[in-house]
C-alpha positions as CSV (number, residue, x, y, z in Angstrom):
1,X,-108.7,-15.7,107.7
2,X,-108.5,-17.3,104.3
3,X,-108.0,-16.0,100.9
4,X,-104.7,-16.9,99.6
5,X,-105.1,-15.1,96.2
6,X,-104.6,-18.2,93.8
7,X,-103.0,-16.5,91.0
8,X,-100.2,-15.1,93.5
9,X,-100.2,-18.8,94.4
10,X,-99.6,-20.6,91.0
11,X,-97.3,-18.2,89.9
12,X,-94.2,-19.7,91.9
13,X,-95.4,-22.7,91.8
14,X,-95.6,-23.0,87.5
15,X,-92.1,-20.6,87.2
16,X,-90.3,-23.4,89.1
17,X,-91.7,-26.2,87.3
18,X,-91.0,-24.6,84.2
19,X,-87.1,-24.9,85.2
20,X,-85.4,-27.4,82.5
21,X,-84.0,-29.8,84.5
22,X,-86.3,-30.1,87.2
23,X,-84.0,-28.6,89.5
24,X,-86.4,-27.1,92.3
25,X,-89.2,-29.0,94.2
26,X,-91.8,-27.4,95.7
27,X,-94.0,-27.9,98.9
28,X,-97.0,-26.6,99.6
29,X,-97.3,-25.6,103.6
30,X,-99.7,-24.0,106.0
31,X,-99.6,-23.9,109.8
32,X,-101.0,-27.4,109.6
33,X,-101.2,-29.8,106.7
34,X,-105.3,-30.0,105.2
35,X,-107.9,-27.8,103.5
36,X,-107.3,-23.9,102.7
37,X,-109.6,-22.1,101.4
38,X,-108.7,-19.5,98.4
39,X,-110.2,-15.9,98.0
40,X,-111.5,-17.1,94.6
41,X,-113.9,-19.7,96.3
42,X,-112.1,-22.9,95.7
43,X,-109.5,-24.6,98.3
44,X,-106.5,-26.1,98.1
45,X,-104.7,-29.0,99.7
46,X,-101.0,-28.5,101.7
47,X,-99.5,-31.1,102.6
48,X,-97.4,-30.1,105.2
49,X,-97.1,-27.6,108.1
50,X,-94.9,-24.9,109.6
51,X,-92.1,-27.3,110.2
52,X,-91.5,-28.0,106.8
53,X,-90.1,-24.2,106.8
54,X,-86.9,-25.0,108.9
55,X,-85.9,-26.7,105.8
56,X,-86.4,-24.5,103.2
57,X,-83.7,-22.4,101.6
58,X,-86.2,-20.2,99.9
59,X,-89.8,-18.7,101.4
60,X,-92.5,-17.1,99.1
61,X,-95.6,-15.2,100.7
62,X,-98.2,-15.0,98.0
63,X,-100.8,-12.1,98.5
64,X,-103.9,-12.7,100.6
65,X,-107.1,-10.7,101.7
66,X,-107.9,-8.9,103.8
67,X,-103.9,-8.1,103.6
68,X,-103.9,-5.3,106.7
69,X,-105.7,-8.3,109.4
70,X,-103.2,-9.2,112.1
71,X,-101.4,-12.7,111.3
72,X,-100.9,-15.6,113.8
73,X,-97.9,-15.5,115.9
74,X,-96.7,-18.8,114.8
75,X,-96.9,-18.0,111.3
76,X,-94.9,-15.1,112.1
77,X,-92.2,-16.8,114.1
78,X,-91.5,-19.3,110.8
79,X,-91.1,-16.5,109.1
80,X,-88.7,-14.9,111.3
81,X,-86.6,-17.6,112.1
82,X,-86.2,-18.4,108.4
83,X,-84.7,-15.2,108.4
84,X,-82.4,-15.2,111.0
85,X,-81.5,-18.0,109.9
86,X,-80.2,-17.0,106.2
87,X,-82.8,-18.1,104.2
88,X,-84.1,-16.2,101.2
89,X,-87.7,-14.5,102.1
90,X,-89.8,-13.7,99.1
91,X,-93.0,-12.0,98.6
92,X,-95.8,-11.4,96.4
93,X,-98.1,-8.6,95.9
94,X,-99.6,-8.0,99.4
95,X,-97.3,-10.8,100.8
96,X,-95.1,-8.1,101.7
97,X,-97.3,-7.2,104.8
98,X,-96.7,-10.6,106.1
99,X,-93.0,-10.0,106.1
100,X,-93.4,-6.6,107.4
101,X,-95.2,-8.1,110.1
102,X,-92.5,-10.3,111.3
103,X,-89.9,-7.8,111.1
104,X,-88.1,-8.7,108.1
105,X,-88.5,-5.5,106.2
106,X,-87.5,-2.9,109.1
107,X,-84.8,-0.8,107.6
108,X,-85.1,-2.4,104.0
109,X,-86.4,-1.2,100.8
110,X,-89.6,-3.1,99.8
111,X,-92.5,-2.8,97.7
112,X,-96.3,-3.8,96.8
113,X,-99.3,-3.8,94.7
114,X,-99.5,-0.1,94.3
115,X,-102.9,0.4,95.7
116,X,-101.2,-0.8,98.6
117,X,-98.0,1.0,99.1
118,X,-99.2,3.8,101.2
119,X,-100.8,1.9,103.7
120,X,-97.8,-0.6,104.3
121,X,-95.5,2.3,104.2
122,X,-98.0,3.7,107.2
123,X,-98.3,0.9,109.0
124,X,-94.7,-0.1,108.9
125,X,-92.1,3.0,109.2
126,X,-89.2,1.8,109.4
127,X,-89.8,-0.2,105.8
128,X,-89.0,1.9,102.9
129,X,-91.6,1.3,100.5
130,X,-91.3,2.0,96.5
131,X,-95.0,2.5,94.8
132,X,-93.3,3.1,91.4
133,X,-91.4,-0.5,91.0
134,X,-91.9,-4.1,89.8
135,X,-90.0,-5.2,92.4
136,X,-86.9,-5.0,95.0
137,X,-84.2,-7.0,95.6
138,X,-82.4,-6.9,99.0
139,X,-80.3,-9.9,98.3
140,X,-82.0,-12.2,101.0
141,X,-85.3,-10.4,100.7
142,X,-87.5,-9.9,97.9
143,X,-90.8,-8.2,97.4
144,X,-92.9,-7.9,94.4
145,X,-95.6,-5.4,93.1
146,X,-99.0,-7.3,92.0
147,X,-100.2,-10.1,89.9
148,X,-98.0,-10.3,86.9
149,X,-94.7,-8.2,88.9
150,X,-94.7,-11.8,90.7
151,X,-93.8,-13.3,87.2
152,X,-90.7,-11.1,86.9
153,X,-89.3,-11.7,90.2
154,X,-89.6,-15.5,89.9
155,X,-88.4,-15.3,86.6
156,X,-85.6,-12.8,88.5
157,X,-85.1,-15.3,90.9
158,X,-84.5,-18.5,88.4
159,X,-81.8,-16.2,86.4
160,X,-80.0,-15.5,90.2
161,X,-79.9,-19.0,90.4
162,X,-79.3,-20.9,87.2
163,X,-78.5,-17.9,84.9
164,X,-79.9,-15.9,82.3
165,X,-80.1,-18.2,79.6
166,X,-82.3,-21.0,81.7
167,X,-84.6,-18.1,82.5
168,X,-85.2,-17.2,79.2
169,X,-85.8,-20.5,77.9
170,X,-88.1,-20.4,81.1
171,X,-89.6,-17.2,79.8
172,X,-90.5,-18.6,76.4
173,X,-91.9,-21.9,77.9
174,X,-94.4,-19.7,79.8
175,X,-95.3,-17.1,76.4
176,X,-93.8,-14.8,78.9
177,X,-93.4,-11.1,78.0
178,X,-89.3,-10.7,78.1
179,X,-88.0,-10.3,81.9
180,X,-88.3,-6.6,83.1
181,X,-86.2,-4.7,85.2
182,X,-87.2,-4.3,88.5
183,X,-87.0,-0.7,88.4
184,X,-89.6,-0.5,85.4
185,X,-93.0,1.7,86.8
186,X,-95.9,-0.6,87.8
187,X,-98.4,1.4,85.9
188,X,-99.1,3.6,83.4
189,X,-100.2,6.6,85.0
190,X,-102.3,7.8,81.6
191,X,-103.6,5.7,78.9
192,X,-102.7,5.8,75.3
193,X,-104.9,8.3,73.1
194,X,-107.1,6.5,71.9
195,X,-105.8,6.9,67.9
196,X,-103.0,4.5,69.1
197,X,-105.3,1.5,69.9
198,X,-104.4,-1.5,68.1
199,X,-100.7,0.1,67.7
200,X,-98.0,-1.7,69.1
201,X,-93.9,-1.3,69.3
202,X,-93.0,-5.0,69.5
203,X,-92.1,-5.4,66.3
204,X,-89.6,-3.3,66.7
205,X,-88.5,-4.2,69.9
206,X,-88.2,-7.8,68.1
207,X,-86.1,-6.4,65.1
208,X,-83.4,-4.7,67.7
209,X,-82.4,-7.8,69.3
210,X,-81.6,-9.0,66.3
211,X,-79.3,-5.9,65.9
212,X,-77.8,-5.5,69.2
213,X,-74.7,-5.9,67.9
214,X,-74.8,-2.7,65.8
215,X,-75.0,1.0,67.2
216,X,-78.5,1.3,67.9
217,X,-80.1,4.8,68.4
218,X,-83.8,6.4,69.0
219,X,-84.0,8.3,66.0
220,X,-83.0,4.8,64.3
221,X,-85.7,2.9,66.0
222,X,-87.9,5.6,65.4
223,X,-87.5,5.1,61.8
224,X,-88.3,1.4,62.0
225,X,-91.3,2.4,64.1
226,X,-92.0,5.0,61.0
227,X,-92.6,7.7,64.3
228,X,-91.2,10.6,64.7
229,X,-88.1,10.5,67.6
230,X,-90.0,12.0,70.5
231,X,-93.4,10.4,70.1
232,X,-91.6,7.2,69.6
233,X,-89.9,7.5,73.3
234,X,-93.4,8.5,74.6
235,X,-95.0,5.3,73.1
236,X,-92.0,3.1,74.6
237,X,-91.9,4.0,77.8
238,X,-96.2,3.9,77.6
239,X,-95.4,0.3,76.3
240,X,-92.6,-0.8,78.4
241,X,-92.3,1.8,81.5
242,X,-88.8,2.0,80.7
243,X,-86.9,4.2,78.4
244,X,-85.6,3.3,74.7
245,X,-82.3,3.2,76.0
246,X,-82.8,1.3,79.5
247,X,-84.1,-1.1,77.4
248,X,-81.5,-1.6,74.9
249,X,-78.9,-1.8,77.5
250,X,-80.8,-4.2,79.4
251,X,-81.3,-6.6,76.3
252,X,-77.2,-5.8,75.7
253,X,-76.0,-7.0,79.2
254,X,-78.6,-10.3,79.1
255,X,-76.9,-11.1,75.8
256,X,-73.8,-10.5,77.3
257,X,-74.6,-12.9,80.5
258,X,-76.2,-15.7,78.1
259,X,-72.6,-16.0,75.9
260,X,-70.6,-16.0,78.8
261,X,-72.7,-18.8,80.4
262,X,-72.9,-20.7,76.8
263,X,-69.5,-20.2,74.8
264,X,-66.2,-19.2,75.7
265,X,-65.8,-16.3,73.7
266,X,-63.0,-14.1,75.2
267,X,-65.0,-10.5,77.1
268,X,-63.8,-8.5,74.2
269,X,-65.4,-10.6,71.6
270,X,-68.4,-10.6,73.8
271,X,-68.5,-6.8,74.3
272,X,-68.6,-6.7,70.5
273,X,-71.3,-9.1,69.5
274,X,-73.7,-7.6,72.8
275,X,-73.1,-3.8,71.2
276,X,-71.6,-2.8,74.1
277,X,-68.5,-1.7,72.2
278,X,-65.6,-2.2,74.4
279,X,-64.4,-4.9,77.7
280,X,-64.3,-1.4,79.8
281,X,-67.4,-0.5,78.8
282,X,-69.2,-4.3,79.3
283,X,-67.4,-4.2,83.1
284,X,-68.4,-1.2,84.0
285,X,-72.1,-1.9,83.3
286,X,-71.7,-5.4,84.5
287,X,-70.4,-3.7,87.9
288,X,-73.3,-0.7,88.0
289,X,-76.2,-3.1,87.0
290,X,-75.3,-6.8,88.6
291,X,-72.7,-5.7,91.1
292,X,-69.7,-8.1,90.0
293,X,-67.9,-8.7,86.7
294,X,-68.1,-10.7,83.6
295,X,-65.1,-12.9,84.8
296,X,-66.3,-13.7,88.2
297,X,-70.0,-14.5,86.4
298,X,-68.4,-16.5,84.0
299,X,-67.0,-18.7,86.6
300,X,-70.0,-18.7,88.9
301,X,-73.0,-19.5,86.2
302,X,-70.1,-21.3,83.5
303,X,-67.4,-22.9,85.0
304,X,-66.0,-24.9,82.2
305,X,-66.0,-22.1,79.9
306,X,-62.6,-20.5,79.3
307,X,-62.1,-17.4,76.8
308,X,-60.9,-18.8,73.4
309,X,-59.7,-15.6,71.5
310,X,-59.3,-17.9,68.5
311,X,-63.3,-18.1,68.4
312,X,-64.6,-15.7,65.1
313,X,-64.9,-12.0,65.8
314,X,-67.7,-11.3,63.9
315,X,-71.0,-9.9,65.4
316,X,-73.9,-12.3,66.1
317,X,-77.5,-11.6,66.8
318,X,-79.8,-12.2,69.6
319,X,-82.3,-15.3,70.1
320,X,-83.9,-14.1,73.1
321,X,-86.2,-11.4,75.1
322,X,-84.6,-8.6,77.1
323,X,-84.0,-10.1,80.1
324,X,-81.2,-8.2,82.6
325,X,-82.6,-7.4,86.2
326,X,-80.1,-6.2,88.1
327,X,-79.8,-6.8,91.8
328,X,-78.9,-5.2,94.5
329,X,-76.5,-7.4,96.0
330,X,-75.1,-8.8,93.0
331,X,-75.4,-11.9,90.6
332,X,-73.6,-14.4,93.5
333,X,-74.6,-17.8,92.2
334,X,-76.8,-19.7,95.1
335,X,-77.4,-23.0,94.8
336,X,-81.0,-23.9,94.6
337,X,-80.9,-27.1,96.5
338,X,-83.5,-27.1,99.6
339,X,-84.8,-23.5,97.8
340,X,-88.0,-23.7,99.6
341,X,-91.6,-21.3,99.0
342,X,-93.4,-20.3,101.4
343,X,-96.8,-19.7,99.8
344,X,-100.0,-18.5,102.3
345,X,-98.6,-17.9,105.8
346,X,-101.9,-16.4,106.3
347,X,-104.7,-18.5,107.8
348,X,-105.5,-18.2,112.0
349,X,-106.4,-21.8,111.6
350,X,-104.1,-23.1,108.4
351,X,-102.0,-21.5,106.1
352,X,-100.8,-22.5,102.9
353,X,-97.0,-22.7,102.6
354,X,-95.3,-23.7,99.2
355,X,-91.5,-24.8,99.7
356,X,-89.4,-25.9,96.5
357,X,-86.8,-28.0,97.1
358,X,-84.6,-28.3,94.0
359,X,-83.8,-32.5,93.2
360,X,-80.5,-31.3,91.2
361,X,-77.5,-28.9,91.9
362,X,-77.1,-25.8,89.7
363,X,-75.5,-26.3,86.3
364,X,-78.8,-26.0,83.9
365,X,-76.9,-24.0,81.8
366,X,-74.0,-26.2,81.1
């Protein structure tokens, strides 16, 4: 049983090398080190077996086929024990069945390629499965929707780590389009009429984050978009699967995270250049949306930075994509160190394992 799917494969594997620094290595790993072959035809070459799993701090399962096939009970067992023993557990597309297998989603929210959701929701209960997201974090567990979702949890997973400003430079290293929300839909379910071919909202998209610092409304972006109000939020959520608004105060808060990582601009000054108006206002949504505040971020992801009120108070404009995710559990910084990916747990014979083992500490953003 075969058929890693290679794209789910390279997609952890060229996110973490894209990291500036270098701060992550990765090791490929399947139940013994040799020859896998891919669902694409090809093979690929691990180097390593099961044991290289006890030392990984970080486990990514990319997708394989046939995804419902009953996994080996070894493969399982690594995956289990990396569990219990605090590591972070990652999936891909249908990766998530392997994790469902070994237990590690009973009683957690989780998600897949949508084609798939129903039947891991039938075959495992006790996970609770979300068809309509990009993907789900639990804090030590992470699953992804298919293909490209695996992009934007990687790219989730470097800004957990290092911050929002090293995965945005990671984003534009990659011709990435800007981190989404996890909670954006997976899929359109109705295609664009087909008088709107060829017509696309980015340029808009591009001219508000070079506003964000200025009140910023529908009817406003409308006009830029020369679109009436109400078809203009059709098209964007068609474009984006998120609202107008979602949007903007997703592009405000990663603004927000990328000057308090990079200046020492006191949280009032930052509330104002972000568009967020007020500090009240910046912590609440820091609270709602990363679950901890801009103080305690500040010190986790800059911890040199101190507030200089004396800094200019005038708005500034942003130089990056839309990048806030929120998480579940919070923006706690983790060091990378040991951060290991799992890859294809998935062989009866050999399975191919990817661990990344970061050769510097945290600190990219410094």
């Amino acid at each position: 049983m075969d058929d890693v799917l290679p794209l789910d494969l390279g997609i952890p594997a060229q996110v973490f090398i894209a990291v500036p620094g270098a701060p992550y290595e990765l090791t490929l790993c399947g139940r013994t080190a040799g020859s896998v072959p891919t669902a694409a035809g090809f093979a690929v070459t691990v180097t390593a077996g099961l044991e290289a799993v006890r030392g990984a701090d970080t486990v990514v399962v990319p997708g394989y086929a046939p995804h419902l096939r009953e996994l080996p009970q070894d493969v399982l067992a690594a995956l289990a024990g990396a569990h219990a023993r605090g590591r972070r557990l990652v999936s891909i597309c249908t990766g998530a069945f392997a994790l469902a297998a070994a237990g590690i989603l009973d009683g957690r929210k989780a998600t897949t390629h949508w084609q798939y959701t129903e039947e891991l929701a039938a075959r495992y209960p006790r996970v609770s499965v979300d068809p309509r997201v990009l993907y789900v974090d639990e804090g030590q567990v992470l699953t992804s929707a298919g293909v490209a979702a695996g992009i934007d949890l990687c790219l989730h997973l470097v800004r957990r780590d290092l911050g929002a400003r090293t995965a945005n430079k990671v984003a534009r290293a990659l011709v990435s389009a800007p981190h989404r929300d996890g909670g954006q839909a997976q899929y359109i379910k109705r295609p664009l009429a087909p008088d709107t071919y060829g017509v696309t909202l980015a340029p808009t998209r591009t001219w508000a984050l070079t506003r964000l610092h200025e009140p910023l409304t529908v009817p406003l972006l409308a006009a830029h978009a020369h679109m009436a109000p109400r078809t203009f939020a059709r098209r964007f959520v068609a474009e984006t699967g998120t609202t107008p608004l979602r949007w903007l105060l997703a592009a405000r808060l990663d603004r927000a995270r990328e000057l308090l990582e990079s200046t020492g601009l006191a949280v009032d000054h930052i509330a104002d250049r972000c568009g967020l108006g007020s500090p009240s206002n910046l912590r609440l949504h820091f609270r709602r949306t990363l679950g901890t505040t801009p103080t305690a971020y500040r010190a986790a992801f800059a911890p040199t930075a101190r507030p200089n009120s004396a800094q200019a108070h005038t708005p500034t404009t942003a130089t990056g994509p839309p990048a806030a995710s929120p998480s579940r559990t919070g923006t706690t910084h983790r060091d990378p160190a040991r951060t290991m990916i799992v890859i294809d747990p998935v062989r009866t014979e050999t399975a191919g394992l990817a661990g990344i083992h970061p050769r510097v500490g945290p600190g990219a953003d410094a």
